[in-house]
C-alpha positions as CSV (number, residue, x, y, z in Angstrom):
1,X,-50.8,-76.0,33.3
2,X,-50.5,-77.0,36.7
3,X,-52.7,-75.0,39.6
4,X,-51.4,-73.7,42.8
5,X,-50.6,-76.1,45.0
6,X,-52.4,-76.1,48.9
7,X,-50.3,-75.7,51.0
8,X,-47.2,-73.4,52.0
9,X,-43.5,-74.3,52.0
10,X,-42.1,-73.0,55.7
11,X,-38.1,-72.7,56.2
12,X,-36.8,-71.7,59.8
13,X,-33.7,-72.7,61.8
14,X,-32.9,-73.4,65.4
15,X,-29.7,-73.3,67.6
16,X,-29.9,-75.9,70.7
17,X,-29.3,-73.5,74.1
18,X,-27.7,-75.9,76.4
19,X,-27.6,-76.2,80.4
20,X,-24.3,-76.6,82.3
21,X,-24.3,-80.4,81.8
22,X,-24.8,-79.5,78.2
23,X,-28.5,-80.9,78.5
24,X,-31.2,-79.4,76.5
25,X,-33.1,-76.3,78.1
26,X,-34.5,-75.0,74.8
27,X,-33.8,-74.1,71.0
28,X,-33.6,-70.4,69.7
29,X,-35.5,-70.3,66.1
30,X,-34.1,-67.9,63.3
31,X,-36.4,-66.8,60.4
32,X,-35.1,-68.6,57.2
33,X,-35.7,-67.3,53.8
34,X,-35.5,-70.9,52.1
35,X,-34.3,-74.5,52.7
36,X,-31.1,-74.0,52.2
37,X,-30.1,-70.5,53.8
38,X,-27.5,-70.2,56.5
39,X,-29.1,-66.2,57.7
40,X,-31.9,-64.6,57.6
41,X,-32.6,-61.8,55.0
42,X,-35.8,-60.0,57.0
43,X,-36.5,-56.6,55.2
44,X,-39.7,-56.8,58.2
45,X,-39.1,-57.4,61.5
46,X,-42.8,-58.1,62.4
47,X,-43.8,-60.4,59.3
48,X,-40.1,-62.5,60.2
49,X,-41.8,-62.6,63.9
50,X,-45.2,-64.0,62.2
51,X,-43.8,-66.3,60.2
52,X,-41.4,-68.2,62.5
53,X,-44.4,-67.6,65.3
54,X,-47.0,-69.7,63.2
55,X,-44.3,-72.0,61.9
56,X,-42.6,-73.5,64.6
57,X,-45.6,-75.7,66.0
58,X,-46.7,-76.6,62.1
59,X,-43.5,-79.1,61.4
60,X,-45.2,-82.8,61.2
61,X,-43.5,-85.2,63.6
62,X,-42.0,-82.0,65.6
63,X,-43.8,-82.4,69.0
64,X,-41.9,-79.9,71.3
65,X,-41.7,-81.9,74.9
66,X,-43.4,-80.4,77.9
67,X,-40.2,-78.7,79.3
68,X,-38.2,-77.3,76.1
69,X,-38.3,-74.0,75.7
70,X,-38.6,-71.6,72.3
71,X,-37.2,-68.7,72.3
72,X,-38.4,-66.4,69.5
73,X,-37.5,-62.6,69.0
74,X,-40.7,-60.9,68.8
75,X,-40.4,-57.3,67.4
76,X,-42.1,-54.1,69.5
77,X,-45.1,-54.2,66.9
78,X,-45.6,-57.8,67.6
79,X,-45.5,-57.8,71.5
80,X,-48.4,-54.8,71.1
81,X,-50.7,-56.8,68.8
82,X,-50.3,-59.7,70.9
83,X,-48.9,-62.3,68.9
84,X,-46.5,-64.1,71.7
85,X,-50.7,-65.2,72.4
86,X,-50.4,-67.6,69.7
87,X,-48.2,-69.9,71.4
88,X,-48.0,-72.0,74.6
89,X,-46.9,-70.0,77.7
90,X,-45.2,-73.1,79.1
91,X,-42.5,-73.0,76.0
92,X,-42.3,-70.1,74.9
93,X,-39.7,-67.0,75.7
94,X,-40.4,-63.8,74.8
95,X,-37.4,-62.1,73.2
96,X,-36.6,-58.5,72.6
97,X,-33.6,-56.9,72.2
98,X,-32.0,-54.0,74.6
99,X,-32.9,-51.8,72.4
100,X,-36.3,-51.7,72.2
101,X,-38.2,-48.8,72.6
102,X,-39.3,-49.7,76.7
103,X,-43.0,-47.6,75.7
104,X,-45.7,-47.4,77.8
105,X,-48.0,-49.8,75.9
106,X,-44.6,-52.2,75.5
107,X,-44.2,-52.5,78.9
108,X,-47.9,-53.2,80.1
109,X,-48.5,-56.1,77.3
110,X,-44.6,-57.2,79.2
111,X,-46.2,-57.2,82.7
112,X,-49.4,-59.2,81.3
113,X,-47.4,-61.7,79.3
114,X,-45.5,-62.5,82.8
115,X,-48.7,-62.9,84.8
116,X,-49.8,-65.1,82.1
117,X,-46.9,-67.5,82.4
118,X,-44.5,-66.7,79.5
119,X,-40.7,-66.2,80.1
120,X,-39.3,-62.7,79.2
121,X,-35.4,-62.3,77.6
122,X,-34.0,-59.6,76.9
123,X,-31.4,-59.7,74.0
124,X,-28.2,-58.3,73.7
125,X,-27.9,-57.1,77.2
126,X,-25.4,-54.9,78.1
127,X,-27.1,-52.9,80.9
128,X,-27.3,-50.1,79.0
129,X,-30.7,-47.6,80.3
130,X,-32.9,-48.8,78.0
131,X,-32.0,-52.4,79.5
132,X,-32.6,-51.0,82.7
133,X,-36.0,-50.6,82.2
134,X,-36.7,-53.5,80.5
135,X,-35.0,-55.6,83.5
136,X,-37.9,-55.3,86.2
137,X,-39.8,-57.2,83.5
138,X,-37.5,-60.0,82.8
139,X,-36.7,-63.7,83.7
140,X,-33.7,-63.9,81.7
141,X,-30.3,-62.1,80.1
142,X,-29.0,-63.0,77.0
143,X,-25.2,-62.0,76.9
144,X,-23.1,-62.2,73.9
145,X,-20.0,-63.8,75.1
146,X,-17.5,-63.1,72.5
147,X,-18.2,-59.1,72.6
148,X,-18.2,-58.8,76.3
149,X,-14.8,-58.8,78.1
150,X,-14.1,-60.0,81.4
151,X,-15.2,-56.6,83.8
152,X,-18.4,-56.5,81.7
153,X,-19.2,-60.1,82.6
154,X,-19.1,-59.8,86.2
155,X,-20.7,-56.6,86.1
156,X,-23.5,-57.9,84.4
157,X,-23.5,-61.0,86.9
158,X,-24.0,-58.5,89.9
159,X,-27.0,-57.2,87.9
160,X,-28.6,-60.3,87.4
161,X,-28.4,-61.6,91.0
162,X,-29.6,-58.5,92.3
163,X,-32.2,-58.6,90.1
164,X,-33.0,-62.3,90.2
165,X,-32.4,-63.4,86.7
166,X,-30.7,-65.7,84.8
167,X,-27.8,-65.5,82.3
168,X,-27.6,-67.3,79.2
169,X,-24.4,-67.0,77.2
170,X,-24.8,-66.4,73.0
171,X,-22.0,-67.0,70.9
172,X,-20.0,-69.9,72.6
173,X,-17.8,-70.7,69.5
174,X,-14.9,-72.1,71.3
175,X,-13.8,-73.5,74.7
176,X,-12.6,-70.5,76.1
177,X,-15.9,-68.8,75.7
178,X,-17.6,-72.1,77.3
179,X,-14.5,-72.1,80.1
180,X,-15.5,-68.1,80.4
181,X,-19.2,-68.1,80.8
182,X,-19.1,-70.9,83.1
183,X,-16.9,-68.7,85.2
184,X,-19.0,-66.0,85.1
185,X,-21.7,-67.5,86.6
186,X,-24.0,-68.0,83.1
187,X,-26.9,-70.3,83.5
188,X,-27.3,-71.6,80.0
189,X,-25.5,-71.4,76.9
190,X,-25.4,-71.3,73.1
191,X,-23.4,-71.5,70.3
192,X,-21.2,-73.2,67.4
193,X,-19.2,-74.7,69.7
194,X,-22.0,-77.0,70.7
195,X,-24.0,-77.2,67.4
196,X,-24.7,-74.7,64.5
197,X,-28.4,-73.7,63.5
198,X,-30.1,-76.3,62.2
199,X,-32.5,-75.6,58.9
200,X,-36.0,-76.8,59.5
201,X,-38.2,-77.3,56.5
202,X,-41.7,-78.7,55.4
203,X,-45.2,-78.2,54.2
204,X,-48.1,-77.1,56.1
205,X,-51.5,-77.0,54.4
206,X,-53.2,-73.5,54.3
207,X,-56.2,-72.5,56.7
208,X,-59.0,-72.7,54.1
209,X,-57.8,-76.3,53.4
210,X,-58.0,-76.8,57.3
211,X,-61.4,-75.3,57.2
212,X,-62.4,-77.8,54.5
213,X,-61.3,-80.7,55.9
214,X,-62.7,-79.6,59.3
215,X,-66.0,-79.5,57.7
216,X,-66.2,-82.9,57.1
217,X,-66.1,-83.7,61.3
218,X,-69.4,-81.0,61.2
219,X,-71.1,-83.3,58.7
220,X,-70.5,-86.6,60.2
221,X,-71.7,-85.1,63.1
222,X,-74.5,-87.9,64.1
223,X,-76.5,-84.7,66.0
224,X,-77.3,-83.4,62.8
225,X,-76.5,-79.8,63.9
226,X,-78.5,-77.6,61.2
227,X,-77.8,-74.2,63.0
228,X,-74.0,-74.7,63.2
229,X,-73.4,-76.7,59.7
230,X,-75.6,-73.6,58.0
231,X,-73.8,-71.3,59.9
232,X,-70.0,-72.6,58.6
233,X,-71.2,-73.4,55.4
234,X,-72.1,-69.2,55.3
235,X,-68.4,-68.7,55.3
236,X,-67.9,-70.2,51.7
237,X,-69.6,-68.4,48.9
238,X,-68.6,-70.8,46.5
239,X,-70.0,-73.9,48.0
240,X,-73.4,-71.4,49.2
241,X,-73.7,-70.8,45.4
242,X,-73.6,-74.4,44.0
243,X,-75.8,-75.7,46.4
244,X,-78.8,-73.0,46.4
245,X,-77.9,-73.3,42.4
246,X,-78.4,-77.3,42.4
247,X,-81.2,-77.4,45.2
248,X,-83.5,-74.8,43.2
249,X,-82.9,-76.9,39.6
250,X,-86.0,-79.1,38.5
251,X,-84.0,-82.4,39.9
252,X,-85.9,-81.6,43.1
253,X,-88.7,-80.0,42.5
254,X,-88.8,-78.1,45.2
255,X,-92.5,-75.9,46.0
256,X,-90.6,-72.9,47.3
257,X,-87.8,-71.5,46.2
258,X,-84.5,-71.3,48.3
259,X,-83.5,-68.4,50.1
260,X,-81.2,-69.5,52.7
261,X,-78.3,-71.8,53.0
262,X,-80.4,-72.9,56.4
263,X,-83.4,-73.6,54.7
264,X,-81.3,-75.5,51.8
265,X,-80.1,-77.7,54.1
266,X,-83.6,-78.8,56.3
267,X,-85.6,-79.3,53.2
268,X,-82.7,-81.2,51.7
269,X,-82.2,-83.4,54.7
270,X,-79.3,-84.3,56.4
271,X,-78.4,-87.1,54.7
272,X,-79.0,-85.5,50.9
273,X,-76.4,-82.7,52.1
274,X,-73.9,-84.2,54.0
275,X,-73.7,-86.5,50.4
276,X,-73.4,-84.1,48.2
277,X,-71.0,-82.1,50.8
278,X,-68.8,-84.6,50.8
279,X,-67.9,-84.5,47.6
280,X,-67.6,-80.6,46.9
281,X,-65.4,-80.2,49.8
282,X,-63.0,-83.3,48.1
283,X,-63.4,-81.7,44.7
284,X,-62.5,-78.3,46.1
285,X,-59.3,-79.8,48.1
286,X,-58.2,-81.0,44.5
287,X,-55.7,-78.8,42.2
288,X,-57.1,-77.9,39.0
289,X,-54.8,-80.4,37.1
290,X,-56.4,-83.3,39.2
291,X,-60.0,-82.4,39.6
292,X,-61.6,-84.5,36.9
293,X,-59.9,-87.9,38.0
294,X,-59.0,-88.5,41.7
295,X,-62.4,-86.8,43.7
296,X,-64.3,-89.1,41.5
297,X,-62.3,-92.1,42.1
298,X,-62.5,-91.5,45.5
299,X,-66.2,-91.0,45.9
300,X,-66.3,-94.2,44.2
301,X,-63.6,-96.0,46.2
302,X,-66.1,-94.5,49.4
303,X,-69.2,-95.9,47.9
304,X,-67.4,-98.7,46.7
305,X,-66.2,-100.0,50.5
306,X,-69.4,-98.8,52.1
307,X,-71.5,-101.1,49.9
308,X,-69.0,-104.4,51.0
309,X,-68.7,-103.3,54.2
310,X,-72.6,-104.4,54.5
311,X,-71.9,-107.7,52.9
312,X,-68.9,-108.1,55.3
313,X,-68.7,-110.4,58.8
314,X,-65.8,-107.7,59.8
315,X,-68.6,-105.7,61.8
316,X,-67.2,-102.2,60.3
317,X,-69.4,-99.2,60.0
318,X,-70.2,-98.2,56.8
319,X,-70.3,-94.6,57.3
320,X,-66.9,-94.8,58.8
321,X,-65.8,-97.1,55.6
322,X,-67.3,-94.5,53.2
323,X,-64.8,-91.7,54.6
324,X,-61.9,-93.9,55.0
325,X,-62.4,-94.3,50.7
326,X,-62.9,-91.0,50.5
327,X,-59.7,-89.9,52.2
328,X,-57.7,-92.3,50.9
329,X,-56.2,-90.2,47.9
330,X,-55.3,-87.3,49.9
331,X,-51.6,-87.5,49.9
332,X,-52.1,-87.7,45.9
333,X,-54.2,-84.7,45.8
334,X,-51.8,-82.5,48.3
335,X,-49.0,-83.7,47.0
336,X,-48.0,-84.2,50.8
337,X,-47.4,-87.5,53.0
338,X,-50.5,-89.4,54.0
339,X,-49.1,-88.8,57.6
340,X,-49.1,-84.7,57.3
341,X,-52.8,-84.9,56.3
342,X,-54.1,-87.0,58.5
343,X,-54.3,-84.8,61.5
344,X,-56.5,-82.6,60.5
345,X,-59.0,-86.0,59.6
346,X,-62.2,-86.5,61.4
347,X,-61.6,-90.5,61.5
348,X,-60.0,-92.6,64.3
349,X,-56.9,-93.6,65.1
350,X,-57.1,-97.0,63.1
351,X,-58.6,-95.5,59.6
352,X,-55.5,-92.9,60.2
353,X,-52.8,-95.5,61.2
354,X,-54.4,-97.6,57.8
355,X,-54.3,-94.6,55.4
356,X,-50.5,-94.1,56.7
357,X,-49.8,-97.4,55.3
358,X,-49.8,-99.5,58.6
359,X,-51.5,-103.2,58.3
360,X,-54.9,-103.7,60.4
361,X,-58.0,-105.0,58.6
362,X,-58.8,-101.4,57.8
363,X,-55.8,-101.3,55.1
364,X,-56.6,-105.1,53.9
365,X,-60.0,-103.4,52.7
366,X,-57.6,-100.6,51.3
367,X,-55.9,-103.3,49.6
368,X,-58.6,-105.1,48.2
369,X,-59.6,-102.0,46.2
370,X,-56.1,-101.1,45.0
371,X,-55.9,-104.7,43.7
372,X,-59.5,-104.6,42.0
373,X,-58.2,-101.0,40.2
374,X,-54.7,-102.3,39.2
375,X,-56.3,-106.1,38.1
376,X,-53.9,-108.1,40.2
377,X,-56.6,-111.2,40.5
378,X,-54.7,-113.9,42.4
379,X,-54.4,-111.2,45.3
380,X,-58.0,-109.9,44.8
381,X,-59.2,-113.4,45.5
382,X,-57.0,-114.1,48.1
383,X,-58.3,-110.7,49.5
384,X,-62.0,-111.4,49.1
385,X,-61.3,-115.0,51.3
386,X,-59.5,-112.9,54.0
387,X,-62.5,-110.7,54.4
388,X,-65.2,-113.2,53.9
389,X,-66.8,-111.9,50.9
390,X,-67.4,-113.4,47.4
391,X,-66.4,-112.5,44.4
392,X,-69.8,-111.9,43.0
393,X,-70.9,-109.5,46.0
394,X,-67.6,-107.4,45.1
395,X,-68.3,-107.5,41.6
396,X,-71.7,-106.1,41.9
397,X,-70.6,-103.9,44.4
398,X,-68.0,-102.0,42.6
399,X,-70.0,-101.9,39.2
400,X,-72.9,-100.2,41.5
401,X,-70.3,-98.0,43.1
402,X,-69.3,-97.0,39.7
403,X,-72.5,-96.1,38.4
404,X,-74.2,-94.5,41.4
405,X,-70.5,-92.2,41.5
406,X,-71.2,-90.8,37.8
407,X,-74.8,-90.7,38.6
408,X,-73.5,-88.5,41.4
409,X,-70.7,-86.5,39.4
410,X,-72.9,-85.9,36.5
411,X,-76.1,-83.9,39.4
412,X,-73.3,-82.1,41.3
């Protein structure tokens, strides 16, 4: 039966809000249930908030430029606990309907957002009292253009130019709403008669995955950073257990026994720990159904391109060589693209672009293992030329990869 997988499938949608010249200003984003949903079913107004919050800057590929704007509706309970914190002031707009509750603790986190740079909208504006008070704390008015007649329009112009707002118009569905809210003054607009929602979906892998992989930057660490790698490692029970478990076991004979994970790791050494580390943390990335097959063959693919990587004239390091193996079965083990793990990777640009598929001399060592596992000789020999190795080096060296891997496997 096949485990859990890592990471979390995240739906949301987004409607392009236009300027006059039908430019982009920003995108509104609507809470999606699934992939495939055309409105949002929220039976919580806060968690909908949450989820589109910590979703809209998780999309691969989706880098929101500098001057784009996201407007998000953030529910009363949301704006108290401070989650509009969570993204950029520059892009974000705070939304809230007219109809919220203007309470005293409402309208104090509204006057700190402002200072702090974010833009403030208020939803639905009729300028009803409620709106009223909510205006003196407000950059923008959204107006919905298709319930609002002609008188209502212009009064709600005067309002906003007294007050120094703008006016964006909701609901454009035709030309005559477009023709109408440009009469009226509007700033911005919005609707199907520029573009309906648009469903964004994807992956995004979950934080104690991110706090996995992350480890492996603290371990490569060339500081050697005791203090800080004991005091992460405090946060995992599991990986605390295992290695107090294996470090107090008659392989190594240690005098005292091992009481802390900070003392584990100076009598181990550096080197002994960041080892074994590094393969825990890949076993413990990898779903149940996989475990016994790809972190070993990617321990060994690592030890296997450190040990040519000395042989080499390429000038590589081999510490950087034994991560790049190590990492290379990612994508299998998430069941996600190469390119969505990647960012959280401690490794350079080059190792990440050569993981991703793209051709450097960091992928032709890729190669040369992927030929060596699938026994396609004439380009394994054409390989070993290109990197100026010999075939009996890379022989030895992946039967010695091999065996120091389930040397390895067989202690942890």
């Amino acid at each position: 039966m096949r485990s859990a997988p890592l990471y979390d499938n995240m739906f949301f949608a987004r409607q392009p809000i236009l300027l006059p010249d039908q430019t982009l200003w920003g995108y509104e984003l609507f809470f999606r249930n699934s992939s495939s949903a055309t409105t949002a079913i929220i039976t919580d107004d806060y968690e909908a908030t949450l989820i589109v919050a910590s979703d809209s800057c998780s999309i691969q590929g989706e880098k929101i430029p500098h001057d784009v704007k996201l407007v998000i509706n953030f529910s009363h309970k949301s704006i108290i606990e401070k989650i509009p914190y969570s993204l950029p002031a520059r892009n974000t707009v705070v939304q809230i309907p007219e109809m919220t509750p203007p309470t005293p603790n409402l309208i104090t986190e509204l006057q700190e957002l402002s200072k702090d740079g974010y833009t403030i909208a208020i939803d639905d504006f009729t300028g009803s009292r409620q709106g009223t008070i909510l205006l003196e704390y407000a950059d923008l008015l959204i107006v919905d253009i298709k319930e609002t007649d002609e008188d209502k329009l212009k009064q709600i112009k005067d309002i906003a130019e007294e007050s120094g707002v703008k006016l964006l118009a909701k609901r454009v569905e035709d030309m005559s709403h477009f023709i109408m809210a440009q009469e009226s003054g509007f700033d911005l607009f919005q609707g199907f008669y520029f573009k309906r929602p648009e469903n964004i979906s994807g992956r995004k892998l979950r934080p104690t995955e991110i706090v996995k992989l992350k480890l492996f930057k603290l371990i490569e660490d060339p500081t050697q950073d005791f203090e800080t790698l004991a005091d992460s490692l405090q946060n995992d029970v599991s990986i605390c257990y295992r290695l107090l478990t294996l470090l107090n076991s008659p392989t190594f004979g240690f005098s005292q026994k091992i009481t802390s994970i900070k003392q584990a790791i100076v009598l181990a050494g550096w080197r002994l720990t960041k080892n074994w580390l590094r393969v825990i943390l890949l076993t413990d990335l990898t779903s149940d159904r996989k475990s016994t097959e790809l972190p070993q063959l990617a321990t060994q693919r690592a030890k296997f391109l450190e040990l040519i990587t000395l042989d080499s004239k390429q000038n590589l390091s081999p510490q950087s060589m034994f991560l790049f193996g190590l990492f290379s079965l990612l994508d299998a083990m998430f069941d996600m693209p190469m390119a969505s793990v990647t960012q959280y990777l401690p490794i350079d640009k080059e190792l990440k672009a050569a993981l991703c598929g793209e051709e450097n001399i960091y992928k032709t060592h890729l190669d040369l293992i992927s030929y060596f596992e699938e026994a396609q000789w004439d380009q394994l020999e054409d390989t070993i030329l290109e990197l100026g190795l010999t075939p009996v080096s890379v022989s030895r060296n992946y039967y010695d990869s091999m065996r120091w891997t389930n040397s390895f496997f067989q202690t942890t």
